[in-house]
Each structure stands twice: as structure tokens, then as C-alpha cells.
N, C-alpha and C positions, 0 to 999 in steps of 0.2 A: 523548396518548402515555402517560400516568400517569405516578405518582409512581416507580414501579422505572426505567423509560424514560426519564425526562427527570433523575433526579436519583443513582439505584444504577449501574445500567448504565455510562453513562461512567466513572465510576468504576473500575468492576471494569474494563472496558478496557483505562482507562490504566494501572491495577497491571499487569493482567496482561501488557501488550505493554509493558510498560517491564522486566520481568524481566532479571536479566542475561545469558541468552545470546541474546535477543534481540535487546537494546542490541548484542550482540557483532557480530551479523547486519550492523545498522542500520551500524556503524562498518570495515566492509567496504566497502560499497557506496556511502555518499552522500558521501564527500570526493571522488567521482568525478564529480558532477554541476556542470555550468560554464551558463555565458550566462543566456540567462534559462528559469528554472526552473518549472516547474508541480510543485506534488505533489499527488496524488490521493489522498483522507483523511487530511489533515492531522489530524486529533484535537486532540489536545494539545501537539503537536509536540515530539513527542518526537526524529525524526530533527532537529531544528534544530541542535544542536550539534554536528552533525558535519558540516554546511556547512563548506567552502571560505570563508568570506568573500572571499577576496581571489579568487574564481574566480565566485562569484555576481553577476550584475548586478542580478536579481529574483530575486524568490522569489514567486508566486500561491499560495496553500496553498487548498484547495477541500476544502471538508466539509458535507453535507447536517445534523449536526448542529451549533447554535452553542452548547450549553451547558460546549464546552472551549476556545473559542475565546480566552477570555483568558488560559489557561495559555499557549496556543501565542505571544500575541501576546507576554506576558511572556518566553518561551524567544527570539523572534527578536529586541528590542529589548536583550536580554543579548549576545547575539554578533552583532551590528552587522549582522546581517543587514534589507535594504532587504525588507520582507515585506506582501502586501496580499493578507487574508482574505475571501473569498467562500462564501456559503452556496450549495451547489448542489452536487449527483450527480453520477456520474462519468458518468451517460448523455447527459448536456446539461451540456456542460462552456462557462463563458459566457465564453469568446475566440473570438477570427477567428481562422479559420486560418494555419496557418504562424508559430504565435507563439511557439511554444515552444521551443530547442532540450533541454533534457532533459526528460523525464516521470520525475518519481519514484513506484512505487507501492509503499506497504510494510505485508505485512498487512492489504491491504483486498479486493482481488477476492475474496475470501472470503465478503466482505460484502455487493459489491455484487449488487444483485435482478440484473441483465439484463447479463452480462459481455460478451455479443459486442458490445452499442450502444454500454459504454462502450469498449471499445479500436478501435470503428473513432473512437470521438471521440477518444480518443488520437491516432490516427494525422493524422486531421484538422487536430488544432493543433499536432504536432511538422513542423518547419520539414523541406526534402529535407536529409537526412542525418543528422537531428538523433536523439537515442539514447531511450532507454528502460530504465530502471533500475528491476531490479526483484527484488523478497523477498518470497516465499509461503509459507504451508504449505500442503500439498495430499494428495492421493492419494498413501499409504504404495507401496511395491513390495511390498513382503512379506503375502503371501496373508492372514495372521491377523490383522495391521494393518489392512488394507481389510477385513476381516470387519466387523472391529467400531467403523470410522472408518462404515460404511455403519448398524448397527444405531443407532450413538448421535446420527446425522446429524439425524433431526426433533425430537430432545429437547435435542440444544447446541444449533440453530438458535434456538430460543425462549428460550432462556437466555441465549445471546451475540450477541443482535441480526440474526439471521438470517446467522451464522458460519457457512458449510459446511466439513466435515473432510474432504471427497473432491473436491474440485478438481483437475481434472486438469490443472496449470497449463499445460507444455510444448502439449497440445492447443490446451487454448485460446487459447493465443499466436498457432500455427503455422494456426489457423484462421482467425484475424482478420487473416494475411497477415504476422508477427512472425518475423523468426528470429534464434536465438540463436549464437554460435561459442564462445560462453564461460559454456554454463550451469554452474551447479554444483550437487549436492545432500547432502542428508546430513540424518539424526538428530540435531537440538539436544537437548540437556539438556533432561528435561522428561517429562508426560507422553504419552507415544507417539502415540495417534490423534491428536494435536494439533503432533506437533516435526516431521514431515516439511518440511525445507523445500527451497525451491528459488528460487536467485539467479544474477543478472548482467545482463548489457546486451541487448537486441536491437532490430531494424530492422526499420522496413516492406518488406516486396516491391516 
């Protein structure tokens, strides 16, 4: 992996997705998640502080990298969160099915290489009715925004872990069988190819 890959890169990461109107995002969204919980790239766990404790039974945190793994582990033994870390993709997520009632994913379909494998594995191990919690950036609306989230897309990608800035997140949901009644979007604070975000719960068909 080298030396910028296994030792800069997390790094810049976790700065950069721990910014405060991210955190802002992150504390919208996961006091909502209850029973037992998957999150899909856990990093440094950063969302762990905004855990329910008294609402969580589990927490599985799943991240293909381990070099944050003790950040996170140290975040969930701070807020009594019951947390057990596994190395592994979000395209081979290692539960049986039906095991999950929430999925949290925040900031990472971004990331991940192959997003249809991973959300039909989502759908796999969220339990019948169980939710899906979820905060992205993605594809701007605004013509000049996607201009330039498309030109600068193979040069971030190599720079933020193979980050893409044009994610069409809504599609990709509503393809892997996802729908939403309570999305929401907007311009975070920030630099613009990069703050389009978009959040809320949705369900398999």
C-alpha cells in the first residue's frame, strides 16, 4: 500500500471528515439508529459519539482499513458503546443475514470500488423492516458544480482513496431497490465539488 496509504491518507481522512459541519451532518442522523447496528466504514469512528447508548444493543463497525481501528475502538469504549470491529468491504459484509436492524453509512459510498454489491449486502443483512441511515456527498445539481466535480473526479480519486465527487447517490439507492420518504440535501459549508450532501433513512422494496 505505501508509506502515503497506510500512514498520510488515514490521516487526511480523518481531519478532513471529522470537520465541523460534517460532525453537524454525523449528529442529525445517528441518535436515530437503535437495536443492533452495522456501520459501513467505520474509520475512526468518528460517528460513535453520537450513538444512543441506551438505544444500541451492538454496534459491528466494518472497515477494509485497520490502521484507525484504535481510534475508533478508543471512541466506542469512551461512550459505553458494546462495539466489535471487523476488517472487511462493504461488498462482502461478514454477517448472516437478517442481522442487522440499522445500517449506518456515512461518507463512504464514495469510496467504495463496487456500490451496487455493496447495498445489495446491505439489504441482505438488514433484518424485514429494518432501516438504513444514510449521509453522502455526491453529484451537485447545479450545471457548473457537476462541470467541475466531473474534470477533478480522476485526480481527487488518487488523492482521497479512490473518493468520487459525482455520485449520484438518490440513483444508486433507488437501483439497489432503496427508497427514501425523508431525503434531504443541501450545500455544507466547504469546498463546493466536495459539500453536496445528501441524507436520511430508507428501505428495501
Amino acid at each position: 500500500m505505501g508509506f502515503y496509504n497506510t500512514y498520510i491518507m488515514p490521516t487526511m481522512v480523518h481531519l478532513a471528515c471529522g470537520q465541523k459541519p460534517t460532525m453537524k451532518q454525523r449528529a442529525k442522523l445517528i441518535p436515530r439508529a437503535s437495536g443492533r447496528v452495522l456501520e459501513i466504514g467505520i474509520g475512526s469512528g468518528l460517528n460513535i459519539p453520537f450513538y444512543d447508548a441506551s438505544k444500541v444493543d451492538h454496534l459491528w463497525g466494518i472497515d477494509p482499513s485497520s490502521e484507525m481501528w484504535s481510534i475508533a475502538q478508543k471512541n466506542a469504549g469512551g461512550h459505553h458503546i458494546d462495539a466489535e470491529f471487523m476488517q472487511a468491504g462493504a461488498e462482502s459484509i461478514p454477517l448472516e443475514n437478517d442481522s442487522a436492524d440499522t445500517v449506518v453509512i456515512t461518507y463512504t459510498l464514495c469510496t467504495v470500488p463496487d456500490v451496487a454489491t455493496a447495498l445489495q449486502e446491505i439489504k441482505r443483512v438488514l433484518k424485514p423492516g429494518g432501516e438504513l441511515l444514510f449521509c453522502e456527498h455526491g453529484e451537485a445539481p447545479d450545471a457548473s458544480v457537476a462541470r467541475w466535480q466531473n474534470r477533478l473526479n480522476p485526480i481527487w480519486g488518487m488523492l482521497g482513496g479512490g473518493c468520487h465527487l459525482n455520485r449520484p447517490i438518490p440513483q444508486l439507492l433507488a437501483n439497489s431497490g432503496f427508497t427514501s420518504s425523508d431525503l434531504q440535501t443541501m450545500y455544507i459549508p466547504g469546498w463546493k465539488p466536495a459539500s453536496f450532501n445528501y441524507w436520511g433513512s430508507a428501505h428495501s422494496d
